[in-house]
SEBA-444008 format. One record per residue: x, y, z of N, C-alpha, C in turn. Coordinates in steps of 0.05 Angstrom, whole numbers, plus 5000, padded with zeros to 4 digits. Atoms other than C-alpha are relative to their C-alpha. Layout:
# SEBA-444008
XYZXYZXYZ;...
This chain:
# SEBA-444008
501749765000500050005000501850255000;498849815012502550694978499750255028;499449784969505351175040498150204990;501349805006500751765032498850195022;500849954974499851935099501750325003;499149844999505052495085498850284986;502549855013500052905039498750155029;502149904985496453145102502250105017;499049824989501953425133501150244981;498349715016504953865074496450154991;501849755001497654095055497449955029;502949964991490554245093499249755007;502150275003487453505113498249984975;502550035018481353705077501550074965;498349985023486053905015501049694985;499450385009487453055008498049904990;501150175009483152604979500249714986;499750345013482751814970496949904995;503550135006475351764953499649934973;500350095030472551474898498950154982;500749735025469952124862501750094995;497849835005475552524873501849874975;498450135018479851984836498849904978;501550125027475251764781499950374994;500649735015474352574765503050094998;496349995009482952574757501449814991;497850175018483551924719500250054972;499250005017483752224655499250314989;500349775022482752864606497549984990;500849975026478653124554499349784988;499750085025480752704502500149765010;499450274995481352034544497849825003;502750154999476951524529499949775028;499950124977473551184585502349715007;497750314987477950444588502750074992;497649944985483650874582501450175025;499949844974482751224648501949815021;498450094975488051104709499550095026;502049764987484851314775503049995013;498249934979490551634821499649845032;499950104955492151384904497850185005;501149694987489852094916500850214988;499449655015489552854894500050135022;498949884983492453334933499350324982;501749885006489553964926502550315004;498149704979495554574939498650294995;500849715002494355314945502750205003;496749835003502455574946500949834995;497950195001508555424927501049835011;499350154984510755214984498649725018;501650234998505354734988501149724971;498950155024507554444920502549895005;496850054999514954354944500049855024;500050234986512653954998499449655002;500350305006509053494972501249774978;497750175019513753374910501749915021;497850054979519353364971500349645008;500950194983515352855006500449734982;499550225035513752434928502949855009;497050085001520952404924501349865002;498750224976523552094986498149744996;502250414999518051504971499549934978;500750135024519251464901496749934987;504050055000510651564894500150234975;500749835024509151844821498450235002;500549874999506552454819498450194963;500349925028501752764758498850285006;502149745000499753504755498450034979;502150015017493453634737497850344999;501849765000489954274716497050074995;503649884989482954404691499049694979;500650215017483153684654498750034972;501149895027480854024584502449824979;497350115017488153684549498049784982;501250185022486453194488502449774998;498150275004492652724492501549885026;499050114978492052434560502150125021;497849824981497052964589499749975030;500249924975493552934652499149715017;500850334992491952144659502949945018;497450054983496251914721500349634989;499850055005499151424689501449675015;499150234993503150994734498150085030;501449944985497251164790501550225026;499049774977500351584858499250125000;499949794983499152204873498850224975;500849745009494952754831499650295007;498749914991496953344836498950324998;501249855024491753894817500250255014;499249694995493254644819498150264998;501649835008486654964800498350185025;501249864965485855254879502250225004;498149645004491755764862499650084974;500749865031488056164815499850225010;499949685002490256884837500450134973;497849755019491957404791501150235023;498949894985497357714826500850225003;499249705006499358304795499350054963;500149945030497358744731501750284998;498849774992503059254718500350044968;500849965023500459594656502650194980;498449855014506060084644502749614982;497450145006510659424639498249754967;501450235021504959034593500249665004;500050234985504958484647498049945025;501850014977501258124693501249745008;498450274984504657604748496549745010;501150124987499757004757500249655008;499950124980498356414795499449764977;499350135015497655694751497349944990;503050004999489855564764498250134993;502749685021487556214725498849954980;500350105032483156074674501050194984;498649815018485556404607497650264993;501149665008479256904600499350115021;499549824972479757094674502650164991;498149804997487057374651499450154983;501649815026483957714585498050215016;501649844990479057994627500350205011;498549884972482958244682501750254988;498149775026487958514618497050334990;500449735010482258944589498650115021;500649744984480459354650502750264999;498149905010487059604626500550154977;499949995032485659724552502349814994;497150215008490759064544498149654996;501050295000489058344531503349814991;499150265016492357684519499949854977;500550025022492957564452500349674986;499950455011494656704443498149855013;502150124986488956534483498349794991;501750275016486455814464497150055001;503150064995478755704443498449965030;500450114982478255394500501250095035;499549774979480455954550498950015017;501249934978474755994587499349775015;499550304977475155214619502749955005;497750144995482655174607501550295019;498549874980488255424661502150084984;497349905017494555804643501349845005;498350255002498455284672499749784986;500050215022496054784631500750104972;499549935025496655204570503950104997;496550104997504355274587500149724993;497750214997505754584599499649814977;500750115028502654384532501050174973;499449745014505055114498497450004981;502149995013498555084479498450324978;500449745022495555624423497050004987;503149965009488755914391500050074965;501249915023485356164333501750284987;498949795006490156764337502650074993;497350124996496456424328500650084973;497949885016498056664257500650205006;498749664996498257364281501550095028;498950004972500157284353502249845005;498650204988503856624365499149945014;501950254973501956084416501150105029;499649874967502256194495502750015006;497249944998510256044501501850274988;498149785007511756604460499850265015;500449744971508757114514499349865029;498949994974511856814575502150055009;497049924993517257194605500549875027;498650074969518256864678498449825006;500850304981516256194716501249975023;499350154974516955994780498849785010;500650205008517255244779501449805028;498750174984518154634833501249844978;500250265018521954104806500349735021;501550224992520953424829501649925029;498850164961525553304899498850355009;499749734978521954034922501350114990;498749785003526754514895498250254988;501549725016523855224878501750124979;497949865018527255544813498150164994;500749805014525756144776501249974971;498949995022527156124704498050254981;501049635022526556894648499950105019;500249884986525457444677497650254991;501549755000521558094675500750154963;499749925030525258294602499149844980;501850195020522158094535503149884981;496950134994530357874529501249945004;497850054994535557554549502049834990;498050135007542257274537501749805016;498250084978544057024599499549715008;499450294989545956304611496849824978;501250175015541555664584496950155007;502849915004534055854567498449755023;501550274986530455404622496850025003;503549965008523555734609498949904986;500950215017523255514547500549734997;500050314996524454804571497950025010;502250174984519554744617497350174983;502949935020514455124571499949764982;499650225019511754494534500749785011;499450244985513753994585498749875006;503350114983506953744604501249915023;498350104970510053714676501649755001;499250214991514253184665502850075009;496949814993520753714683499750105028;500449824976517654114737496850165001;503849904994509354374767501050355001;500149725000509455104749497650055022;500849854974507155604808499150234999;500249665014507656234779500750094977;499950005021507156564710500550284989;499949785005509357234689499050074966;500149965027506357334623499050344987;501049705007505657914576497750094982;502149865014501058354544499950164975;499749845022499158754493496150165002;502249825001494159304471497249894983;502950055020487159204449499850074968;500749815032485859294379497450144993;502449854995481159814360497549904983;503050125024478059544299500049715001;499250285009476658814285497350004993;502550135011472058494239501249774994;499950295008471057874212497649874978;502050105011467357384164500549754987;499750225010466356754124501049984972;500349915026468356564058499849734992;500350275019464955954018501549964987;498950125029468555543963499749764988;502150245017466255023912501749775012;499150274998472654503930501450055034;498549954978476854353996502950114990;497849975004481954493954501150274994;500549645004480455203933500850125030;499449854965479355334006502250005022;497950214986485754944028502450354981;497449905006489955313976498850444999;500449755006486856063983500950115029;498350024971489155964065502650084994;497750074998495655854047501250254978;500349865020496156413985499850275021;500949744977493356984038502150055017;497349914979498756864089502849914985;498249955016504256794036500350184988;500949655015501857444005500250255018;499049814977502557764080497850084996;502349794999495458014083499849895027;500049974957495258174168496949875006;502050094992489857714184500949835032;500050114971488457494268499249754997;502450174994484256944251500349884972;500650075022484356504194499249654991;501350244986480155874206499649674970;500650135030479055214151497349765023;502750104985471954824160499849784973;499850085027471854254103496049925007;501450005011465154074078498749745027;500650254974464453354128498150255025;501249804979464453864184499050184999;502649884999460654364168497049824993;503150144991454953844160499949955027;499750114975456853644228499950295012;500349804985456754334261496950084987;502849965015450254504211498349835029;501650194976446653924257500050085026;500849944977449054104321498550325002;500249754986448454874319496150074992;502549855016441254864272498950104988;500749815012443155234225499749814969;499750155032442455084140502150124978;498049885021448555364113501549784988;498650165005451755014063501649794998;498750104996455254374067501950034985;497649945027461754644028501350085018;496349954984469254794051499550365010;499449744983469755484091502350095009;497349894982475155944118498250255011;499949704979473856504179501950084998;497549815001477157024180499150285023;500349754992478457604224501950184997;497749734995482358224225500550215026;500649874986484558624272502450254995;499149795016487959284265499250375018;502049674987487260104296499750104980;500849865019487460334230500749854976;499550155028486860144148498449775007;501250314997482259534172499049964971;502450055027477659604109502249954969;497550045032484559624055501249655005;498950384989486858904100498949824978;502250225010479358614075500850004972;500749975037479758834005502449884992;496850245003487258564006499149725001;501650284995484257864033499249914972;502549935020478257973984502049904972;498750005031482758013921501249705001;498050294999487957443941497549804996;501950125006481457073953498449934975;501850095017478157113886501349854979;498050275019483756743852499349765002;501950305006478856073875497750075008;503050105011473056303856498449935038;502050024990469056363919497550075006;502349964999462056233928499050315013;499949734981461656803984502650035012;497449924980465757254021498250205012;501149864986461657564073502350165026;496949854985465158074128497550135024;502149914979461558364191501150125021;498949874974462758694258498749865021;501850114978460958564331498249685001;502250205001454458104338499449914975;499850035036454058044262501949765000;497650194995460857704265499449765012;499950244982459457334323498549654983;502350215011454056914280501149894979;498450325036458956704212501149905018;497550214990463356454265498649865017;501750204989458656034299500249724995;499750285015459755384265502749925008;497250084983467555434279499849995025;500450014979466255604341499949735014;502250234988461155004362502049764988;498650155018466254634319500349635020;499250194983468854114375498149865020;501850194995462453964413498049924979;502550075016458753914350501149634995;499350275003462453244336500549815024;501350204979461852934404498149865001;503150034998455153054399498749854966;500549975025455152844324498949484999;500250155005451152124313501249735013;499550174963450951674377502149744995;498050144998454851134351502350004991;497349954996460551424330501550225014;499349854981465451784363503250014990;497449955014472652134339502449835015;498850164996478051674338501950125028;497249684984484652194374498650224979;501149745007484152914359502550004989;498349875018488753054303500550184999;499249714996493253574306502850034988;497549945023498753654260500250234984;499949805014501954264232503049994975;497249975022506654334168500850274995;499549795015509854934134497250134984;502849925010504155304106500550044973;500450105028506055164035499149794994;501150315001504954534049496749915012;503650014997497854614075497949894989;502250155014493954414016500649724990;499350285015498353824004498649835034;500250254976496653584078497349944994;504350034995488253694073499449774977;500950195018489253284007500649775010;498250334988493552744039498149895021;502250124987488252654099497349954990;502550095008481952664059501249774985;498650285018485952084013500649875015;499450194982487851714076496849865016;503250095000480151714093498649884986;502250165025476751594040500849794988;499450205003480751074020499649815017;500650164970479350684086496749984999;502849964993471150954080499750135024;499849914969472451364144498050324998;501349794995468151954155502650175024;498649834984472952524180499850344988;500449735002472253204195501850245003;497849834998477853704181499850295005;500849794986477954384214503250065004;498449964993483054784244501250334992;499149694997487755484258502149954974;498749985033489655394185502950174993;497649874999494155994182502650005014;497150024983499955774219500649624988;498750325018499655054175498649845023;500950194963495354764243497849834989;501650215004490454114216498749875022;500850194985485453804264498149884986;502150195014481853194231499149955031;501750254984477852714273498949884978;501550215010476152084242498149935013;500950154979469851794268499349774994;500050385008469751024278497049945028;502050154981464450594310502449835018;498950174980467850394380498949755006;500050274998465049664372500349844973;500550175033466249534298503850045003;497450074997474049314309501950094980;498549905041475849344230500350274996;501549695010472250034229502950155018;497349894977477850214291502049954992;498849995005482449874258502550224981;499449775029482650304188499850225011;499949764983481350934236503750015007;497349964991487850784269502550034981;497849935023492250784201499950134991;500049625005489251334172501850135017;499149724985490851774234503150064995;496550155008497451384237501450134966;498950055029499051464156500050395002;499949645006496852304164502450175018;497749854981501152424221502949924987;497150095013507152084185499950204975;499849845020505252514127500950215003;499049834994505453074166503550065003;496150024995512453004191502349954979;497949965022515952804124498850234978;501249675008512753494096501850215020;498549924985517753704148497950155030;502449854975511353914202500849825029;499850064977510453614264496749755011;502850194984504853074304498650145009;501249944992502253564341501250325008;499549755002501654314340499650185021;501849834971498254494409499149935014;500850194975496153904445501149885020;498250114979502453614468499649654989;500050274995504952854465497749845011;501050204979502252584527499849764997;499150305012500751854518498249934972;501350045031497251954449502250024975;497649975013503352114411502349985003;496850114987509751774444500849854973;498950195022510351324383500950154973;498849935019511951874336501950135005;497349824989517752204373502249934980;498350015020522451854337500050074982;500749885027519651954274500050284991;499249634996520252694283502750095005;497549874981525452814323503949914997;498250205008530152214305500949855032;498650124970533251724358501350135029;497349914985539152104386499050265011;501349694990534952754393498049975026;502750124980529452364440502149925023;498750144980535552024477501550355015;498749644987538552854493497250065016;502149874992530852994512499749805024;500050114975531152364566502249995018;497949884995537852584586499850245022;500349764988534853214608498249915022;502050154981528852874638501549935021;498750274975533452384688502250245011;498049784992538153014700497550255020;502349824987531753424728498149905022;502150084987527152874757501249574995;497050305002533452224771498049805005;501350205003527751814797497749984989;502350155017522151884748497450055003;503049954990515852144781499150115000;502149665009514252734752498249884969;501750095028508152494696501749844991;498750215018511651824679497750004980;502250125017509251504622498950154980;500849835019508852114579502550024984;498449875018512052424521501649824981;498050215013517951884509498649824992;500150315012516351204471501149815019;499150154981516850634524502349864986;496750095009524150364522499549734983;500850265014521149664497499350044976;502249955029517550024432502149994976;
């Protein structure tokens, strides 16, 4: 039986938990399907650092695994405790600690959701500009330790690129600080940008200095139909090669918009789509007509454009995008959440390469995604009792993500490894590059108990 008796002295009693809700509501994610859930010993509940550095401390000395867990929204198992022990969840230090506007910063706590700090930003005239879809359930600490990114990521970049400072346990208790207060430095090894992206398997971030920026005054937005996916695939990729300043530049293939059509109610078209927004204090309306033009080189059906509440309604379908296929036709259900990004020349070669890895199989999949930065999310959906049907699901996904990567892209653009994507490390990264990245691992966390079972490919594979 697993020491755990030490949990109640580094936090609160009532801060512990070995019940059987607690641990079935921290054996897995998002994205984790029920019979791959792991329930934890117990979750431990901190509210400081120095709550965090005790109970890693404690971990340590008893060799007891340890998984941090934030607002469980992740899609690739990130937060599934994998070899069971000790969960580890942070969403009870959710200050915002400081907003210091002249500096275009705000110090906060790991448990914040992301449109509590947006919020907090525009009482400022400032916001957070990489803010995932999924902002208003997901934590900043989770969106670090995944470097997770939104809809705004051609024009912004993803959450790692506006974090200047961390203050991080790593796994025997130690407190570090890694960046600082400048949007610079030169000084000594970058250890921010290590543990940005680590899905805790380096060190449980504590604290988060991230920066800001100014509101924009104008922003519009709108849809734009097109007869093929391919038109719509290659007029993405044409727009931000051409440099026309778009925030927002979304792809919806034809599958899924029937599938968001259903859930949201509406009857728009089942045909390929791109959103778009702009944002801008001045010249917004020369941006569109820039867009506009690049755009009519495929011929699209529409190109609608709007403001405010207007707006809000073309983008409704992207939006709804992710529960519409949950909710989409009771017996099936999306295989993994695809997430692969290439070079954005290569964009229209990937959307062709996954609809040809589908349809060859008979797979119903629905491609979507933050297009402008080369970002692909399919879902295939398979019938979870038709074996064959799971089978050909699983090679597709398998055959797109390999596509991705010799297109020179990547497995996953924003979700993170976790235990959904260990098997393509190599394939990305190469051997010797994975063996420097467990190197670092065993040099940070010697016995192993920070989120085993993530990231790396088990030594046997």
């Amino acid at each position: 039986m697993t020491d755990l008796d030490f949990l109640r002295d580094a936090v609160d009693p009532d801060r512990v938990s070995t019940d059987e809700y607690a641990r079935e509501e921290h054996a897995g994610d998002w994205g984790t399907h029920p019979e791959d859930e792991v329930r934890p010993d117990a979750v431990v509940w901190p509210t400081s650092t120095a709550e965090v550095s005790a109970v890693l401390a404690g971990a340590h000395e008893r060799g007891i695994p340890v998984t941090p867990y934030a607002a469980g929204t992740g899609l690739e198992g990130n937060a599934v405790p994998a070899h069971e022990g000790i969960s580890l969840d942070t969403t009870r230090m959710d200050d915002i600690l400081e907003i210091r506007p002249d500096d275009l910063q705000v110090d906060v706590e790991p448990g914040v959701l992301g449109t509590a700090v947006d919020e907090a930003a525009a009482e400022h005239g400032l916001t957070f500009p990489p803010l995932p879809s999924s902002g208003d359930i997901s934590t900043v600490g989770g969106m670090i330790a995944t470097d997770a990114s939104g809809m705004q990521a051609v024009k912004y970049g993803v959450v790692g690129d506006w974090v200047l400072e961390l203050e991080a346990v790593l796994a025997d208790g130690t407190v570090v600080t890694a960046g600082s207060g400048a949007v610079k430095s030169s000084a000594g090894y970058n250890l921010k940008d290590l543990l940005v992206g680590s899905e805790g398997t380096l060190a449980v971030i504590t604290r988060a200095t991230l920066q800001l920026a100014g509101r924009p005054q104008q922003v519009r937005g709108g849809r734009a139909v097109f007869e093929t996916f391919d038109d719509a695939a290659g007029a993405i990729a044409d727009a931000v090669q051409s440099g026309v300043d778009v925030a927002k530049i979304e792809l919806m293939g034809s599958f899924a918009a029937e599938v968001a059509n259903e859930y949201v109610g509406t009857d728009l078209p089942d045909a390929p789509m791109v959103f778009v927004e702009f944002h801008a204090d001045h010249g917004i309306d020369e941006e569109i007509e820039f867009c506009r033009t690049v755009f009519a080189d495929y011929d699209p059906v529409s190109f609608e454009i709007a403001a405010d509440e207007e707006m809000a309604r073309l983008w409704e379908l992207r939006r709804e995008m992710a529960y519409a296929l949950d909710e989409y036709r009771g017996n099936l259900r999306p295989l993994h959440p695809g997430d692969v990004t290439v070079p954005i020349g290569s964009f229209p070669e990937i959307v062709r390469r996954a609809r040809r890895e589908a349809d060859e199989r008979g797979l119903p999949m629905a491609c979507y995604g933050h297009a402008g930065d080369g970002n692909l999310h399919y879902e295939i959906l398979v019938d979870p009792d038709d074996e064959a049907m799971v089978e050909r699901g699983e090679a597709a996904y398998a055959a797109v993500v390999e596509a991705a990567i010799d297109l020179g892209g990547t497995a996953t653009g924003e979700h993170g490894v976790g235990l959904g994507k260990r098997q393509f490390m190599e394939r990305e990264h190469g051997a010797e590059s994975v063996a420097a990245m467990r190197s670092v691992k065993e040099a940070l966390d010697p016995e192993g108990i920070l989120n085993p079972g993530k990231v790396f490919p088990d030594e046997s594979d």
